[in-house]
C-alpha positions as CSV (number, residue, x, y, z in Angstrom):
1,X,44.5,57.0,201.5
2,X,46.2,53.7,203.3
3,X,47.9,54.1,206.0
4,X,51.2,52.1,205.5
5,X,53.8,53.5,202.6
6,X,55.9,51.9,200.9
7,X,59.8,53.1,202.7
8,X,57.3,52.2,206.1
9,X,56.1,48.4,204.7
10,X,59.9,47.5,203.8
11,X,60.8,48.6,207.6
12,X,58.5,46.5,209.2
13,X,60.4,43.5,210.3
14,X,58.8,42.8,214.1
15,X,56.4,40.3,214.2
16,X,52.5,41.7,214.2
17,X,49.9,42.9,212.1
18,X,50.3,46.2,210.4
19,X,46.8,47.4,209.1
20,X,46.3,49.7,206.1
21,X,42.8,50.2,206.4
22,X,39.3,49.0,205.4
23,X,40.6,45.6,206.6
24,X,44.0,45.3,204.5
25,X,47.1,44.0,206.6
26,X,50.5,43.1,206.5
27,X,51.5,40.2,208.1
28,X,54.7,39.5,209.7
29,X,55.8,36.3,210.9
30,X,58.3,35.6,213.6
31,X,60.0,33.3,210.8
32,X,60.2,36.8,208.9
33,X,58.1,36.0,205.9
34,X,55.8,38.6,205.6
35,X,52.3,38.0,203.5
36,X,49.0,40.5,202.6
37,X,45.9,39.8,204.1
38,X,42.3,40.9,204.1
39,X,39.7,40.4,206.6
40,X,36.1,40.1,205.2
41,X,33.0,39.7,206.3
42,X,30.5,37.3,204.1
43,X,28.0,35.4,205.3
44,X,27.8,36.7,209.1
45,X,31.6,35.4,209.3
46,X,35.0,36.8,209.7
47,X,37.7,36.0,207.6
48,X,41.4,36.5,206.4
49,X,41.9,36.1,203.1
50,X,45.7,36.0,201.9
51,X,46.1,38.1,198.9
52,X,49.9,37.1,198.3
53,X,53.4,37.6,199.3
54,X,55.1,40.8,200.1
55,X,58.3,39.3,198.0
56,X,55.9,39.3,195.0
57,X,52.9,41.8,195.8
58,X,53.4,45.2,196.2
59,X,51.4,48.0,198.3
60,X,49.8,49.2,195.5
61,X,48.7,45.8,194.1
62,X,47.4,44.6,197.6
63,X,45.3,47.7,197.6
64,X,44.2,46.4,194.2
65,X,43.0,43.7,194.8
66,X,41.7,44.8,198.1
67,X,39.2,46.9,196.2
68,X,38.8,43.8,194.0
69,X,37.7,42.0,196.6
70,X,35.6,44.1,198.3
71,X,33.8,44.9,195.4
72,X,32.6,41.5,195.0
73,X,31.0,41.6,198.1
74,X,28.9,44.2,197.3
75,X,27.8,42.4,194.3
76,X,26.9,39.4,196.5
77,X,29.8,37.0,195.3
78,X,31.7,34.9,197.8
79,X,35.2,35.8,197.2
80,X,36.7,32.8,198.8
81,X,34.3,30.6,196.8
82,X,35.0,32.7,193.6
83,X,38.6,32.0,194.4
84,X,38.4,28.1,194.7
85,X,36.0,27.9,191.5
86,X,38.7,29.6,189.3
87,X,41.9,27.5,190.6
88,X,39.8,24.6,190.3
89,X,38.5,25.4,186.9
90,X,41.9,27.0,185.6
91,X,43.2,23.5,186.0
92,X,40.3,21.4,184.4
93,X,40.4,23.5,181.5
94,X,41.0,21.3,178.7
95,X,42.5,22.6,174.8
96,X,40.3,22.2,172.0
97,X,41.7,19.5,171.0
98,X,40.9,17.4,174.5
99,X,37.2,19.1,174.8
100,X,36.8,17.4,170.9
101,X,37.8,14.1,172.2
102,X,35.9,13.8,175.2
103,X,33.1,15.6,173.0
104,X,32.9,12.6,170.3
105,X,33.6,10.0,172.6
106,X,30.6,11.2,175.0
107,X,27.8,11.7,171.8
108,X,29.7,8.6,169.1
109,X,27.4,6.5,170.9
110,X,24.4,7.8,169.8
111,X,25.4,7.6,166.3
112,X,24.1,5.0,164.2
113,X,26.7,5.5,161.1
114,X,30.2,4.3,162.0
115,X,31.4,6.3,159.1
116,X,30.1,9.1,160.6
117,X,31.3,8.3,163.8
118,X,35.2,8.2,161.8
119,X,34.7,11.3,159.9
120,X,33.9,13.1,162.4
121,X,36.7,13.5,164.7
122,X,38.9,12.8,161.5
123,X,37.7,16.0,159.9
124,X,38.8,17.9,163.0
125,X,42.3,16.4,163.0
126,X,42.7,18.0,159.5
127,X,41.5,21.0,159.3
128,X,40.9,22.5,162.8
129,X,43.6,20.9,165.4
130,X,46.7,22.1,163.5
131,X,45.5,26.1,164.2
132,X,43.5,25.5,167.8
133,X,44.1,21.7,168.7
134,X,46.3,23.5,171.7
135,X,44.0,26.5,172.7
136,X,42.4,26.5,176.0
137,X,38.6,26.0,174.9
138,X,37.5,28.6,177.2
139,X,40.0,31.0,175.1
140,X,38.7,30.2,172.0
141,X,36.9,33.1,170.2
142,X,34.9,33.5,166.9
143,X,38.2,35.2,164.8
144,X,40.9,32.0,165.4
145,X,37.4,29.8,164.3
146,X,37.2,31.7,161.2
147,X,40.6,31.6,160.5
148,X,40.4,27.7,160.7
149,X,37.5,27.5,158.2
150,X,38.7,30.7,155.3
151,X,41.0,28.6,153.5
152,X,38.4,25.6,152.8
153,X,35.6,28.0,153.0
154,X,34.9,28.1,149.5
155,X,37.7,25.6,147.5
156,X,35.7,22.8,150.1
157,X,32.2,24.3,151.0
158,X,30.1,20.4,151.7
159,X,33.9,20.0,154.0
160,X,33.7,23.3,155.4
161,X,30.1,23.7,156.6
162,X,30.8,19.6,158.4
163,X,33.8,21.2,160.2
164,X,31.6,24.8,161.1
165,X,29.1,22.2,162.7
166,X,31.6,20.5,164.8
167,X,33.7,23.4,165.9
168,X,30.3,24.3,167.0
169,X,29.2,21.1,168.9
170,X,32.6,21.6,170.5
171,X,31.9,24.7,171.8
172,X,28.5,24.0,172.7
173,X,29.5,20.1,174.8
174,X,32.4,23.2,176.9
175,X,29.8,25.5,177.6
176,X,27.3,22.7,179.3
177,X,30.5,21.1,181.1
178,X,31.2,24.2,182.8
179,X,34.4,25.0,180.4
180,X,33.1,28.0,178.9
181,X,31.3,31.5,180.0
182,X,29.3,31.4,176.4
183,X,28.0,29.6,174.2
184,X,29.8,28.7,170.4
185,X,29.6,32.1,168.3
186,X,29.1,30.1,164.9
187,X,26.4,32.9,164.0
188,X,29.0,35.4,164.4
189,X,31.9,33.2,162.5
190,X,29.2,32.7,159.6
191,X,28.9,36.5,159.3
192,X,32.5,36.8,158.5
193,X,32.8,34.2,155.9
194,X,31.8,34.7,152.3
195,X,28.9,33.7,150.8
196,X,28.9,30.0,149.6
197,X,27.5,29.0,145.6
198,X,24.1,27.7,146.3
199,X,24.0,23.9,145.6
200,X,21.2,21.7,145.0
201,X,20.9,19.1,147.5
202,X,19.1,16.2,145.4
203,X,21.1,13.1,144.3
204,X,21.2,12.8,140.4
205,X,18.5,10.4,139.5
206,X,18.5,8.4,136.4
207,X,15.2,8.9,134.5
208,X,13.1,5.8,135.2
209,X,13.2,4.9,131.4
210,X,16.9,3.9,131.4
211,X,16.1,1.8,134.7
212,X,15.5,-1.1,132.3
213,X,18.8,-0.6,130.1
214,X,21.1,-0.4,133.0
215,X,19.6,-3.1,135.0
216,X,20.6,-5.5,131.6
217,X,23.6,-4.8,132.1
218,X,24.0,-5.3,135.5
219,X,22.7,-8.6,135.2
220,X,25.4,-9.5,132.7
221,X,28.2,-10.1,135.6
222,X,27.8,-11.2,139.7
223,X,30.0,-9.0,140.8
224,X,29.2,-8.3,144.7
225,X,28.6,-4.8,144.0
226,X,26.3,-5.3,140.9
227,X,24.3,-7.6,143.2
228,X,24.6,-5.2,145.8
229,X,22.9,-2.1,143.2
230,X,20.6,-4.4,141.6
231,X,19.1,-5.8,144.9
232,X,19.1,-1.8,146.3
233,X,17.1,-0.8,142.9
234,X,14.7,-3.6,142.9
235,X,13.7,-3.0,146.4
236,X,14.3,1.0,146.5
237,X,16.4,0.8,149.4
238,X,19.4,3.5,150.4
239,X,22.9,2.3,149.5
240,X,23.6,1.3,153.0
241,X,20.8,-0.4,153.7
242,X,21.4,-2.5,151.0
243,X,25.2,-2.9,151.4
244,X,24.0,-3.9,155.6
245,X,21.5,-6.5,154.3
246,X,22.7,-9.4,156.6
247,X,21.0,-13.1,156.0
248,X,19.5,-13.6,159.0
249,X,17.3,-10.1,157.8
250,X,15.8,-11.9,154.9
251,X,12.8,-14.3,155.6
252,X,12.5,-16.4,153.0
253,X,9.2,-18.3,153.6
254,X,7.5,-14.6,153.5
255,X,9.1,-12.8,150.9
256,X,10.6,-10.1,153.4
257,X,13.9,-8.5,154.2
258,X,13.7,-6.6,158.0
259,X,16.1,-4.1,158.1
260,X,16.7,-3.2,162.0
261,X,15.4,0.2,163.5
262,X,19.5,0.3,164.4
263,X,20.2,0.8,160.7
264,X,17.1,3.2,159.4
265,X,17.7,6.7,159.0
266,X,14.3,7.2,160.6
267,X,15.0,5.2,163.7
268,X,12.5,2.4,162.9
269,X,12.2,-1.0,161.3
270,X,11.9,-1.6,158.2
271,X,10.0,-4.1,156.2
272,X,10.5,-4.2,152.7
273,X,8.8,-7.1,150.4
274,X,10.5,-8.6,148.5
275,X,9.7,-9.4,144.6
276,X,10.5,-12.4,142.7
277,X,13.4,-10.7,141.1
278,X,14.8,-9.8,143.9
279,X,14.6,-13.1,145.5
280,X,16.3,-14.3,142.4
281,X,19.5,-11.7,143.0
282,X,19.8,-12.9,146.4
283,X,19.9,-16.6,145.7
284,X,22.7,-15.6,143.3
285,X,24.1,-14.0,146.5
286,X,23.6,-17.0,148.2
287,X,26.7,-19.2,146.3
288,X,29.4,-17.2,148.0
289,X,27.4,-18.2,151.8
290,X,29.9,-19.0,154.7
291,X,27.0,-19.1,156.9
292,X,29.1,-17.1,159.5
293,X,26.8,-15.1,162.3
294,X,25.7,-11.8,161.1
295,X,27.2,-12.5,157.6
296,X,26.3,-9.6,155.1
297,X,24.7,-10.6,151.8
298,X,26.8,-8.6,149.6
299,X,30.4,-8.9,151.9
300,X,33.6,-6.8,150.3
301,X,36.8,-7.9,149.2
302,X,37.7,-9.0,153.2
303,X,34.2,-10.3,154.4
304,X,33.2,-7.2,155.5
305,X,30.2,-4.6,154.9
306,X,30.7,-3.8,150.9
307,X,31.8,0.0,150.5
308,X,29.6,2.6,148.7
309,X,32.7,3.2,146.6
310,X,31.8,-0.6,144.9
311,X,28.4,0.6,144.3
312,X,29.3,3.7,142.9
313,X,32.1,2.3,140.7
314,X,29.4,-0.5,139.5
315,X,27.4,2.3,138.4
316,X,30.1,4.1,136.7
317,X,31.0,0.7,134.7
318,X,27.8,0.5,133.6
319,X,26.3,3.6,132.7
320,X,27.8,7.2,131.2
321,X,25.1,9.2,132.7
322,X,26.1,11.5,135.9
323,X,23.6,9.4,138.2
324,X,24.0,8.5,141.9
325,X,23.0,5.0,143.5
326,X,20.7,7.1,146.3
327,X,19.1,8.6,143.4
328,X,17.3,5.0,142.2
329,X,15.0,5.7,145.4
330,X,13.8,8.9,143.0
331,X,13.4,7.2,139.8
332,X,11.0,4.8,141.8
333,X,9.2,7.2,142.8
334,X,8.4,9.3,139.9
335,X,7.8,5.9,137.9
336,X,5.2,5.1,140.6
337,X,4.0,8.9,140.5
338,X,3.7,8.8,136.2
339,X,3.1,5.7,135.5
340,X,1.0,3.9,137.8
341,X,-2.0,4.0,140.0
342,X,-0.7,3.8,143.5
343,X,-1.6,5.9,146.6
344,X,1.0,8.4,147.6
345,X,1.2,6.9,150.8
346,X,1.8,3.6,150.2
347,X,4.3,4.7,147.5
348,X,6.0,6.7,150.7
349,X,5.9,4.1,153.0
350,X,8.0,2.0,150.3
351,X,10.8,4.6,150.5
352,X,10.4,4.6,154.4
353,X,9.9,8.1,154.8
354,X,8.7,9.9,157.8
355,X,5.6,11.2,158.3
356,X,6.1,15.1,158.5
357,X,3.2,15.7,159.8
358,X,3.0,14.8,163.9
359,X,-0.6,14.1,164.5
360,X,-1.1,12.5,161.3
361,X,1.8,10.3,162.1
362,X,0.4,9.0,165.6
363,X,-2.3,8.0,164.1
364,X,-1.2,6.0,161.5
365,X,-0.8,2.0,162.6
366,X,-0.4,0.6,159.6
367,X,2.8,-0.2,157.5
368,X,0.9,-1.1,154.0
369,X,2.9,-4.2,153.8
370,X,0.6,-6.0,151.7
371,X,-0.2,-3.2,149.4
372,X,3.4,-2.6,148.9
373,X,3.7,-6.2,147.9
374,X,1.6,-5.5,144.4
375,X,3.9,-2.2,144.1
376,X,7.4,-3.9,144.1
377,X,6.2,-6.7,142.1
378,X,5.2,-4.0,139.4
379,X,8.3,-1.9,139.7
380,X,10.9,-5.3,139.4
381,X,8.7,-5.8,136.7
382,X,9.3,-2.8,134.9
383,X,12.9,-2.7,135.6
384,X,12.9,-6.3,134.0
385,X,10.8,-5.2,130.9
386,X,11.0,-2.1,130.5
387,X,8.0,0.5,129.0
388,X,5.9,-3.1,128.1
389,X,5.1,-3.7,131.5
390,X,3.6,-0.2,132.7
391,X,0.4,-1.3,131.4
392,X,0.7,-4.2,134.3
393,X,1.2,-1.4,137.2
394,X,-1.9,0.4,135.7
């Protein structure tokens, strides 16, 4: 029990120190304004810690905190320290929506896709900002995430999971600036949604029969997108590697188009050979030349990078069936696996995919460039001719 009451405390008006016990005072000031205050110990030192005014803090809540206080010095926390750190981070704090925009604009760099680097923050905007843009990220818990993604959940699953993952990488950039006490609870937040439809996660691919059809009909126009799908089917390339082809990639004297390790999905360059057909659709490409620096091959409306929406729509014009311009990369490959006599690896190596195995990877130098040579000559071939030349791949 303390020894000051409270009829006593509102009495004391003289100047002086007015202890309560186990260290809590009252302090009175020959001004008149009165204050709490507890002297500590910590660290082999003496000090006074003010707990507040008497205007505002009662008897009751200075013993409060009082026994707050003391209590963290028995667990070995610095109570003045422990003070500082909250003010200080109580006003660094920043809302969800702030901790996303420092978030992208710290990791955007490291993204290769601009699109991606757009999307990103964009998808945020729209879906999550609206219901937690203005909650303190250290606030936010796994119930106000859920409720963000619920409505989209299921009517915009692909949308949903991209916005889950970024909620998350939110969460995760707070809790390693110090913002947050845990780490994001998106294990918890997936328990409470629903269960999504599975969906298979191949593009449609065209059967490699119809290659031959379509690319006829491509061939009937020089459209910048219908160069841009022919050249990207000939050479079995992704859509935007094909639709990033600049001039100064394409050697003309060897046969070769180097795409960049900047724009590979596997962080390396890329050398593709180039067959005689596809030489061909790029001197087509060549009439609309401006010979400006960095000058993409198949440019868009404006100059710029062609969209994949061109491609797509080229593909749409052309054909009925349900196929997607990535999906080429799989009709090559199971024309090369059926129909021709290739190794596996060099067939691979065309599609510039990794190496999932680690050791095996190190060790592997070489790039098959001149066996690949043979094997896109064969395939343009084929796309030209249809079923007449397979006996040519043999």
């Amino acid at each position: 029990m303390g020894k000051l009451t409270v009829l006593g405390v509102r009495a004391m008006t003289a100047p002086g120190r007015y202890s309560d016990g186990g260290g809590l005072m009252l302090l009175v000031k020959p001004s008149g304004s009165r204050s709490w205050l507890l002297r500590i110990q910590a660290d082999g030192k003496r000090r006074d810690l003010g707990l507040g005014s008497a205007a505002d803090v009662s008897l009751a809540e200075a013993r409060e905190k009082a026994g707050e206080t003391r209590k963290q010095l028995r667990n070995g926390i610095d109570p003045v320290e422990a003070k500082r750190v909250s003010r200080r981070l109580a006003a660094g704090i920043p809302t969800f929506r702030e901790a996303a925009e420092t978030a992208h604009r710290d990791q955007k760099a490291g993204w290769r896709n601009k699109k991606h680097q757009d999307q990103w923050l964009s998808s945020l905007k729209s879906y999550a900002f609206p219901k937690i843009g203005d909650v303190r990220i250290d606030k936010l818990d796994a119930s106000a995430i859920r409720d963000v993604l619920l409505p989209i959940w299921l009517e915009k699953p692909e949308t949903a999971r991209r916005v889950k993952q970024r909620v998350g990488t939110v969460l995760d950039w707070a809790y390693s600036a110090g913002h947050r006490e845990t780490e994001a609870p998106m294990r918890a937040i997936g328990k409470g949604l629903p269960r999504q439809p599975k969906k298979d996660g191949h593009f449609t691919a065209m059967p490699y029969a119809d290659v031959p059809a379509l690319a006829s009909k491509l061939a009937k126009a020089n459209t910048s997108g219908r160069l841009a799908l022919r050249f990207a089917i000939l050479t079995a390339a992704r859509s935007g590697e094909a639709r990033g082809a600049t001039w100064e990639e394409i050697d003309w004297d060897q046969g070769t188009w180097t795409i960049p390790a900047s724009r590979m999905k596997a962080g390396r360059e890329h050398i593709v050979p180039l067959a005689p057909a596809a030489l061909a659709v790029l001197k087509v490409a060549q009439a609309g030349r401006t010979g400006g620096l960095n000058e993409p091959v198949f440019p868009g409306l404006r100059g710029g990078v062609l969209s994949d929406m061109t491609m797509s729509k080229a593909l749409r014009i052309a054909t009925t069936q349900a196929a997607t311009v990535h999906g080429f990369r799989s009709s090559f490959r199971d024309w090369a696996a059926e129909q021709t006599a290739f190794a596996g690896d060099v067939v691979e190596a065309a599609l510039a995919h990794t190496i999932a195995n680690r050791v095996e990877a190190a060790y592997r130098r070489t790039n098959y460039l001149e066996k690949r040579r043979p094997l896109m000559e064969a395939w343009a071939e084929y796309v030209a001719t249809g079923p007449e030349a397979l006996s040519a791949a043999a």
